[in-house]
Structures are given as structure tokens and as C-alpha cells.
C-alpha positions in Angstrom: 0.0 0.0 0.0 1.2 3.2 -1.1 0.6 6.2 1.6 1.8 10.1 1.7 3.7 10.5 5.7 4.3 14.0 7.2 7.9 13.5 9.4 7.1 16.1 13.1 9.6 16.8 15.4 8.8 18.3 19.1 12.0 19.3 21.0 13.7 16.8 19.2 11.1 13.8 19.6 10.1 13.4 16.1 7.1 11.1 15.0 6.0 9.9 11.5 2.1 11.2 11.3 0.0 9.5 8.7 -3.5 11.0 8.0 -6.0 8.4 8.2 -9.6 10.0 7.9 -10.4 8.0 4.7 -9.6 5.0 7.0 -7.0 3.4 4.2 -4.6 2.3 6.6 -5.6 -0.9 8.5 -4.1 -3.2 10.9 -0.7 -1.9 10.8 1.1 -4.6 12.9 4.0 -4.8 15.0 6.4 -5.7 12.1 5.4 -2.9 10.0 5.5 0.2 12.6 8.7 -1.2 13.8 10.1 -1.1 10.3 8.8 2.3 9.5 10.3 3.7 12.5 13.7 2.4 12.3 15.8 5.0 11.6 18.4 2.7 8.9 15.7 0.6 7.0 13.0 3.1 7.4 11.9 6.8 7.6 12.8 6.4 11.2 11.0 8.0 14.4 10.3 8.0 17.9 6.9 6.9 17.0 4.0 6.9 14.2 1.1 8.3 14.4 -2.6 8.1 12.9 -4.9 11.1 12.6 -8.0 9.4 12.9 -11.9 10.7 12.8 -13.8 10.0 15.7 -17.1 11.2 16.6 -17.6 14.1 18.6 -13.8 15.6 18.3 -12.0 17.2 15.9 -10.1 14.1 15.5 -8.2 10.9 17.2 -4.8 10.2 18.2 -3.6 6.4 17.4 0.1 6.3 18.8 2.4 3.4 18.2 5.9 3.4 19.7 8.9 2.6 17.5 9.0 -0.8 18.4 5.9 -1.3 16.8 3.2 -1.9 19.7 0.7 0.2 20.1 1.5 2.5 22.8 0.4 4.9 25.9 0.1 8.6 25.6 2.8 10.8 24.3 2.6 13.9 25.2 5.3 15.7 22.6 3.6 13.1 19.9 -0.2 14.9 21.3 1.8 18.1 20.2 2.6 16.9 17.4 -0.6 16.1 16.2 -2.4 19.0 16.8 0.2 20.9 14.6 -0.4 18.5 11.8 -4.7 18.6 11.8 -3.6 22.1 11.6 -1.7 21.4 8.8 -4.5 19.6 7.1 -7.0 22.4 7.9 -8.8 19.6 10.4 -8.4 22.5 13.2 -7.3 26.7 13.4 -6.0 27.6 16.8 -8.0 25.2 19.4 -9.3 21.6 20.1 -10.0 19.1 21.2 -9.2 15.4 20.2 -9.3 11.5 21.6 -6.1 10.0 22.6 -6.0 6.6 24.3 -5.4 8.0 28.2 -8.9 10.2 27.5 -9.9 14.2 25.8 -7.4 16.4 25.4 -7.8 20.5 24.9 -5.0 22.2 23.0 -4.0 25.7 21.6 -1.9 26.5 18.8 -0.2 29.4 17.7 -1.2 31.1 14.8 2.2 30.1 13.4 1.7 26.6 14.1 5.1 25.9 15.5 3.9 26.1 19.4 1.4 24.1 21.4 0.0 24.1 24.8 -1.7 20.8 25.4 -3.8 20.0 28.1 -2.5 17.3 29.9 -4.6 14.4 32.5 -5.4 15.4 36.1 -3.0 13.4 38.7 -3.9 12.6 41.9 -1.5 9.8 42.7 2.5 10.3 43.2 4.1 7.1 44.8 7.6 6.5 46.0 10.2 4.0 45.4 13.0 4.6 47.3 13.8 8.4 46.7 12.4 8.1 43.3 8.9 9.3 42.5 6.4 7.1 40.4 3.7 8.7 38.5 1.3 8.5 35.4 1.0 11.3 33.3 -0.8 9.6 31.0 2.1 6.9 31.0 4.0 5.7 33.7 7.3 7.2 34.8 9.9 7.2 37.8 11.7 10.4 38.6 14.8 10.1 40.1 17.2 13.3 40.8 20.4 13.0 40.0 23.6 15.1 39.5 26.5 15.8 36.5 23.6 14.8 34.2 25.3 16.1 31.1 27.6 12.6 31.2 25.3 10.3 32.8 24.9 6.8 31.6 20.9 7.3 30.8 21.3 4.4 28.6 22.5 2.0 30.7 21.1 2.9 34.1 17.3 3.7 32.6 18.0 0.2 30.9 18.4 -1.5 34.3 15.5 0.6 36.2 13.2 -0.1 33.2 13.8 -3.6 33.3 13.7 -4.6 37.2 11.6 -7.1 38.6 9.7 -3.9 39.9 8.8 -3.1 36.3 9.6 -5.3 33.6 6.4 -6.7 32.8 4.2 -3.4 31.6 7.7 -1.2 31.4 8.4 2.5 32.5 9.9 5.5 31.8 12.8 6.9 33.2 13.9 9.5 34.0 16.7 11.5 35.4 16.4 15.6 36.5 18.8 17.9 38.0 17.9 21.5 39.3 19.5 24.0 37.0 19.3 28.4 37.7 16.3 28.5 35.0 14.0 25.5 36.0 15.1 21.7 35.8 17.4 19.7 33.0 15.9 16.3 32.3 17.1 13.1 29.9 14.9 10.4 29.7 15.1 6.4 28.8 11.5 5.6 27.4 9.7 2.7 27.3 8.5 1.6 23.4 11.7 3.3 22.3 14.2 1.3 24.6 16.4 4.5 24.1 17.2 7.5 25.5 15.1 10.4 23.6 16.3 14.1 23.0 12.6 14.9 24.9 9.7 13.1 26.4 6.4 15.5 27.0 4.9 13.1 29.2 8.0 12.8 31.1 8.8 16.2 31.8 5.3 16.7 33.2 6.0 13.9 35.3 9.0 15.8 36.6 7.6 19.0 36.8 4.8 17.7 39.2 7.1 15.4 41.1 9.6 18.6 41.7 6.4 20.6 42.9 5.7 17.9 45.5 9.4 17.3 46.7 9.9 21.0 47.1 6.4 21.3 48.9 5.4 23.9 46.3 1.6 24.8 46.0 -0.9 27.2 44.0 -0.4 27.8 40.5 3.4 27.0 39.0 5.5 27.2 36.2 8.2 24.8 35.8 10.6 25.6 32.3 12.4 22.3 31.6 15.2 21.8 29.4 15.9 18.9 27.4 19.1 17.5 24.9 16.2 18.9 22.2 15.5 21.9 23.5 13.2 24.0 25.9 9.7 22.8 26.8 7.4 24.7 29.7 4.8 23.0 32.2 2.1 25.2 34.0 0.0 24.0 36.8 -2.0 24.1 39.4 -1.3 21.9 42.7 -3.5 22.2 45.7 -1.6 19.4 47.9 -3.4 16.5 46.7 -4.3 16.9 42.7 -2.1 18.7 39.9 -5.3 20.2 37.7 -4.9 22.3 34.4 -1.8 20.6 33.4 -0.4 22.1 30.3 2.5 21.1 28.5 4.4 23.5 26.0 6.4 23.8 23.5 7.6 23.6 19.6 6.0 21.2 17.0 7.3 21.8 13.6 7.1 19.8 10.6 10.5 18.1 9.2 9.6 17.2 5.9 7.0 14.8 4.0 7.2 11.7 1.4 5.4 8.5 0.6 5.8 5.0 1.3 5.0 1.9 0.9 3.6 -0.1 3.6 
């Protein structure tokens, strides 16, 4: 089968986007994505994505990590998106979509190169060890560390990702350290079984999990920075749920082709 691809990149997590309205694309299995998204045999990604319609919302959000299964939210990937119904004409500067962890609002520039998506509610922040365990519409560990710039993200996500703890369903993980302007963060994700230059679900994990380890309250903006760039979370925390999550930053499109699948 013979399909057009758009190639997005947010803060360095790029996905391949695939508009699927007309429903042509079906039962893309594990084989396939994984091929796609290899970044030697294929067009090569973080992730693919369908832009699906679905009654009700402007649209739906069918993720698939680069391994091929179909995957959890992605936050950078929900930017993403939104920039490309944009590009299609599907949206102007708002809306509202399906993505497998529920809705989601979102705003976009009239530019189209920045996106403030609304993110899930969280209630629940666990602890393992000093670590803290969330879901931000996929599960992460936040863990602080220090000299981040040379740590082995690779190797010691690796072994955290694949503990007894949580091998079976997998994590993300990732690593923060304070910096003057906010917090720096590299992340090993799940799907991917990589480090990523950015990880939208897991910097909101870290920006919530900073608020509560530094007893912070109210509304809060955390700026984070990651090996892709600069992304921004905004919040509000009233000691036991993070509301009106929003997570910001660039979504710009690489460049487009076609394929055969």
C-alpha cells in the first residue's frame, strides 16, 4: 500500500504522522510500525502516528511506539498532532481530540510551530526509594540526579526499566537535576528502549514530582530543558491533585514523502 507521511519533530522527539480519515490504513502490525520507524531501514521515528476521525472531536490520536506496539500517551507526539490537523486544515488555533489515556484541549499558535496541550489530572504520586512514580498519561519514575550532562541514561534507565519492579508493563525513566532556570531532564523511554532528545509526558512527570518534593503549592510554572531543546509545564497543585496541566512547546514539521507499507 502506497501512503503520503508527514515526518514532526517536538523538542527533538520526532514522529512519523499518517493521516488516516479516509480509513485506508488498517491493521498496521507490529512488524510494520517497527520497520517504519527504524531509523536505517525506514523513515525512522520515535513513534508513528494516525490522525483518525472519531465522533464528537475534531479528530483521534492512534500512537504506536517505534517498536511497533501500540503505545500509551505521548505527550510531545499529542503536540505533534495537533500541529499537523492544523496542517491539514482539520483545526485553526483550538481543540479538542481522543487520545487513548482520554480528551485532550490544546492551543496553537497562529504560526503553528507552538502548542499548549492540556494534559490528564494526577492525583496519585508514589515513591520507590527516593524516586517518585507517576502516570502522566504513562507511567514514569523520577529520580534526581547530579552531572547529568555525562550520565549513563542508557545503561542505568536500561536496568531501572527492566527490574523485577517493572519489567512486565515497562516504565519511563527519567533523570532531573535543578538548574538556575528551572530543571534539566534526559529520559530512557519505554517503546523506544532508548534514551530520547525529549519526552512530554516525562517532563510533566518531573515537573509535578519537583512541585511535590519542594512542597510547592498554587499555581506553578516549571521551564524544563531537554538534549532537544526548551519545553514549559504550567499547573496548578492544591496538595493533593495537579489540575490544568499544560505542556508546551515547539512542534514543527521536518519534511514529507510516501511509502509503501
Amino acid at each position: 500500500m502506497h501512503i503520503s507521511f508527514y515526518k514532526y519533530q517536538g523538542a527533538g522527539n520526532d514522529f512519523i504522522l499518517i493521516d488516516n480519515r479516509a480509513g485506508t490504513v488498517k491493521g498496521l502490525d507490529k512488524q510494520s510500525v517497527a520497520k517504519i520507524c527504524d531509523r536505517r531501514f525506514g523513515i525512522g521515528g520515535d513513534g508513528l502516528m494516525l490522525l483518525e476521525n472519531e465522533p464528537g472531536f475534531d479528530f483521534k490520536m492512534v500512537y504506536y511506539n517505534a517498536d511497533g506496539n501500540e503505545g500509551s500517551m505521548c505527550g510531545n507526539g499529542g503536540r505533534c498532532i495537533v500541529a499537523f490537523a492544523k496542517h491539514l486544515g482539520v483545526i485553526t488555533d483550538t481543540t479538542k481530540f481522543l487520545a487513548t489515556d482520554g480528551v485532550h484541549h490544546a492551543k496553537i499558535s497562529e504560526t503553528g510551530n507552538w502548542v499548549s496541550l492540556q494534559m490528564i489530572d494526577v492525583a496519585t504520586i508514589n515513591k520507590d526509594g527516593d524516586a517518585y512514580v507517576l502516570n502522566t498519561g504513562s507511567p514514569h519514575y523520577v529520580a534526581l540526579a547530579n552531572n547529568l550532562e555525562v550520565k549513563d541514561v542508557y545503561n542505568e534507565g536500561y536496568a531501572i526499566r527492566n527490574n523485577p519492579t517493572y519489567k512486565q508493563d515497562g516504565i519511563n525513566v527519567n533523570f532531573v537535576e535543578k538548574t538556575d532556570g528551572g530543571y534539566f531532564v534526559r529520559t530512557f523511554e519505554r517503546g523506544v528502549e532508548n534514551e530520547t532528545y525529549a519526552c512530554g509526558t516525562g517532563v510533566t512527570a518531573v515537573a509535578l514530582a519537583m512541585a511535590k518534593h519542594n512542597h510547592q503549592t498554587g499555581a506553578i510554572t516549571t521551564p524544563v530543558k531537554v538534549l532537544g531543546g526548551d519545553l514549559n509545564i504550567r499547573f496548578d497543585y492544591d496538595g493533593s491533585t495537579f489540575s490544568n496541566i499544560f505542556l508546551e512547546g515547539p512542534a514543527e514539521l521536518v519534511f514529507e514523502g510516501e511509502i509503501d507499507i
